[in-house]
C-alpha positions as CSV (number, residue, x, y, z in Angstrom):
1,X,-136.9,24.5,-106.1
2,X,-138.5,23.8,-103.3
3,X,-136.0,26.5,-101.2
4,X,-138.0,29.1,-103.2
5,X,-140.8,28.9,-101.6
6,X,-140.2,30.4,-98.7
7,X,-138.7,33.9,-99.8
8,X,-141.6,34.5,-102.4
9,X,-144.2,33.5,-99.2
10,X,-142.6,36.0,-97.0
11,X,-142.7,38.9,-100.5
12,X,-146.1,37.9,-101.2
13,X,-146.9,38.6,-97.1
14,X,-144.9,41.7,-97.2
15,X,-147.1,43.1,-100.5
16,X,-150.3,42.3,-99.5
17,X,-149.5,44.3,-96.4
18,X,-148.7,47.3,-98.3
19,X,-151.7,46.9,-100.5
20,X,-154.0,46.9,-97.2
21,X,-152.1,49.7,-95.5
22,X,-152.4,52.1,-99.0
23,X,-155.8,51.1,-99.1
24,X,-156.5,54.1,-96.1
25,X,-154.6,57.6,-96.3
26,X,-154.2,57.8,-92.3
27,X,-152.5,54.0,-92.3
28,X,-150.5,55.3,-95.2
29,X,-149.7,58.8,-92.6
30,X,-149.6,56.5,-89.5
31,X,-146.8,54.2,-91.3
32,X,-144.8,56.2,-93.8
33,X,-145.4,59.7,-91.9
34,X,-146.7,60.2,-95.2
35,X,-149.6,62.6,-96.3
36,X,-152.0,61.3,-99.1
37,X,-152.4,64.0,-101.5
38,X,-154.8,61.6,-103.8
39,X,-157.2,58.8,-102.2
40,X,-157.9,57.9,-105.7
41,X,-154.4,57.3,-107.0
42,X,-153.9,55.5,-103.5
43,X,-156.3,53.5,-104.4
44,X,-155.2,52.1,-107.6
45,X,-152.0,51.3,-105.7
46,X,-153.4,49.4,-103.7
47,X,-155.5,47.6,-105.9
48,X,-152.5,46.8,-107.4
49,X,-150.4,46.0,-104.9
50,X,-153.0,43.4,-103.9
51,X,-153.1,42.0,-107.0
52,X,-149.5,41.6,-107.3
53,X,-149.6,40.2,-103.7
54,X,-152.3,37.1,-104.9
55,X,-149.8,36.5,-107.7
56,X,-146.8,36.3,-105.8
57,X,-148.9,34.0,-103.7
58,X,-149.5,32.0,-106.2
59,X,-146.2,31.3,-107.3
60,X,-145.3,30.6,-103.8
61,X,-148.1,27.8,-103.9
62,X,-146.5,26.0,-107.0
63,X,-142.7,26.8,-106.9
64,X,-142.4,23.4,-109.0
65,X,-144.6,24.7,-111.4
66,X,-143.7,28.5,-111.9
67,X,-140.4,28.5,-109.8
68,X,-139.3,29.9,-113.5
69,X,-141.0,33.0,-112.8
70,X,-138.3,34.0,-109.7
71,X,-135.7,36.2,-112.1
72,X,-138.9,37.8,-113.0
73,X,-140.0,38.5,-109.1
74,X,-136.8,39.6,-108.9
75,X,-136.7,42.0,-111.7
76,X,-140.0,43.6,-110.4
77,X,-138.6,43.8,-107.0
78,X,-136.2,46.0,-108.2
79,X,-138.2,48.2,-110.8
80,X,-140.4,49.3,-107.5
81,X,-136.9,49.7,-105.5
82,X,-135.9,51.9,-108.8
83,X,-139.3,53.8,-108.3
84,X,-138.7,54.3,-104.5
85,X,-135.2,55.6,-105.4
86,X,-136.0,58.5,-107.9
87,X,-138.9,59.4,-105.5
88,X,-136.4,59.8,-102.7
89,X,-133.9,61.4,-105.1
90,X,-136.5,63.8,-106.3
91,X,-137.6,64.3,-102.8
92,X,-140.9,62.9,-103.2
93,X,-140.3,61.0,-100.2
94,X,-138.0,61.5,-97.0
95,X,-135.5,58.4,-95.7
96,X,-138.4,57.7,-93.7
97,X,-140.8,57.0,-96.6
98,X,-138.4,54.8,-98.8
99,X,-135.9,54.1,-96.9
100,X,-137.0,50.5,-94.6
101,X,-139.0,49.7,-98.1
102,X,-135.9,50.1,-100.0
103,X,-133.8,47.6,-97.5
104,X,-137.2,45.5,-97.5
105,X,-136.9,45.4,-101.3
106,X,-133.0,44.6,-101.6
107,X,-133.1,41.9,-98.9
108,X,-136.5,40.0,-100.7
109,X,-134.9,40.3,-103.9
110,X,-131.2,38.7,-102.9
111,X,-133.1,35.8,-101.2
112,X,-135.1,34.9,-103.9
113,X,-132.2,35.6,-106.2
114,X,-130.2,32.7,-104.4
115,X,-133.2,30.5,-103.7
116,X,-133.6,31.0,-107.8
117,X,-133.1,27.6,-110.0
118,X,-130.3,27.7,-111.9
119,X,-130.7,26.4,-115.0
């Protein structure tokens, strides 16, 4: 269990780092070359992302307690890899935009995969 801890530290770190990058549209420009067409919706992004990031956190904390939630980190791992996707297949976003987020999000999620308990 104790393996765990490690790759959901290092995807908490990496998610509270987007939430405080989205929380200004010229970080959002300066890092994803991407122009903020909505501060409000960027906003609630990364409100969220920063509450997803304290959660992750905690789990990280007390891998012996809620080491049971990894599938789960993994499965949300790859709804917002999903999200990026159809963004970049919809040409929302260039390679640019998704592309290092959506290796980011692969990698995180096959570490904590294997770091998972199996049961």
């Amino acid at each position: 269990m104790e393996k765990l801890r490690t790759p959901i530290t290092v995807n908490a770190v990496y998610i509270l780092l987007l939430g405080l990058i989205t929380l200004s549209p010229g970080m959002v420009s300066s890092v994803f070359g991407y122009a903020v067409g909505d501060a409000g919706v960027l906003r609630v992004l990364s409100g969220t992302l920063l509450g997803l990031g304290v959660l992750l956190w905690g789990i990280a904390s007390n891998v012996s307690k809620y080491g049971g939630l990894a599938m789960h980190v993994v499965i949300a791992t790859a709804i917002g890899t999903l999200w990026l996707l159809w963004g970049w297949a919809g040409h929302l976003f260039t390679l640019r935009n998704a592309g290092v987020p959506i290796i980011i999000n692969v990698v995180l999620a096959a570490w904590v995969w294997s770091a998972r308990p199996k049961s």
